[in-house]
C-alpha positions in Angstrom: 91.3 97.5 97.1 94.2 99.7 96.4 95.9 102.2 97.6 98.2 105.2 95.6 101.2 106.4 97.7 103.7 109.3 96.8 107.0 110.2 98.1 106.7 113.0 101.0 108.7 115.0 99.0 106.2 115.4 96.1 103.3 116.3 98.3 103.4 119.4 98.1 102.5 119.4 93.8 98.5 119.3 94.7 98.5 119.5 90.4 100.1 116.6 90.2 98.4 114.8 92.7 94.9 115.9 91.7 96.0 114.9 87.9 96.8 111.4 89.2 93.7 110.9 91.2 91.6 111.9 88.1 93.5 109.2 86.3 92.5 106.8 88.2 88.9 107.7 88.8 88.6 107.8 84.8 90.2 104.3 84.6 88.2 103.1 87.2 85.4 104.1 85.6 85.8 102.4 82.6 87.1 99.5 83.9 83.3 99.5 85.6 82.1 100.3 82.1 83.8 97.2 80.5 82.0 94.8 83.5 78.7 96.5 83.5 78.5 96.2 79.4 80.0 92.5 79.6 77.5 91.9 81.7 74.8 91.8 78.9 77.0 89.5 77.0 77.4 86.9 79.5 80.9 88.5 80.0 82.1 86.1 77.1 85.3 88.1 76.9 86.5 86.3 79.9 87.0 82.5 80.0 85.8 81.7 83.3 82.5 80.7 82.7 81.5 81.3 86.4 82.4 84.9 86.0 78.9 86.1 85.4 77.7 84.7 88.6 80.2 85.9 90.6 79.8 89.3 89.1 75.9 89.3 90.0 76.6 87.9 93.2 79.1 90.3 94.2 77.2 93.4 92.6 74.0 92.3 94.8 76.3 91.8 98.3 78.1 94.7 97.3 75.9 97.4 95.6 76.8 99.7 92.4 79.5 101.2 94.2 82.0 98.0 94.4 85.0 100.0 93.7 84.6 102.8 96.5 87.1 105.8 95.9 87.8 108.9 97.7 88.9 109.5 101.4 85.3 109.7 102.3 84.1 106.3 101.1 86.5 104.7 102.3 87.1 106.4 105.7 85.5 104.1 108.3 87.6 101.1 106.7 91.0 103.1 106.3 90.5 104.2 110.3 89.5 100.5 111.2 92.7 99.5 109.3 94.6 101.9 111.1 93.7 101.1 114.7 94.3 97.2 114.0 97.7 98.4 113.0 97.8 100.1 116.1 96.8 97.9 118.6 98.9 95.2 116.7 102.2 96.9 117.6 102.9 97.9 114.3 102.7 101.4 114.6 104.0 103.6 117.4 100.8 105.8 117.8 97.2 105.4 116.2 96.9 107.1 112.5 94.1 108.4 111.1 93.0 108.9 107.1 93.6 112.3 108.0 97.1 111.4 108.9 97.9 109.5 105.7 96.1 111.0 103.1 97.6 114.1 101.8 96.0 117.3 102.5 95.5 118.4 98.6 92.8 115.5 98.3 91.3 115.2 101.9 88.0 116.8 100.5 87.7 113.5 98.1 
């Protein structure tokens, strides 16, 4: 859905980096926690009343994982992404995640 970028220049602080990605896998997981347990409550702290719907029908097209994270789960879509941008003309040579992720958090 989203992607973090950093300035070349701080790539090389794999602390920082690694501090930043655990930030926002906590987040993310409490932003799941907040849907999952407003779920049971007919998600009445949102004022669409179609939200509960939506959220079962997306969680059954999509699975339990509907926020995928790391390089890993996400890899076949970033390298799609990346050869459309390619083969588009928008980039002079074809990327991979492996290009664009930095190397601190290519295990993820």
């Amino acid at each position: 859905m989203h992607i973090i970028a950093v300035r070349r220049h701080h790539a090389h602080r794999t602390d920082l980096l690694r501090a930043v990605y655990r930030a926002f896998r906590e987040t993310r997981k409490l932003a799941e926690r907040r849907y999952l347990d407003d779920a049971a409550k007919q998600h009445m702290s949102v004022v669409t009343p179609w939200f509960s719907k939506l959220f079962e029908d997306n969680r059954r097209l999509l699975g339990e994982d509907w926020w995928p994270y790391d390089r890993g789960a996400n890899r076949k879509a970033v390298d799609t992404f990346l050869r459309y941008h390619h083969e588009q003309g928008l980039s002079g040579r074809r990327l991979t995640s492996e290009d664009i992720f930095v190397a601190a958090l290519l295990d993820t």
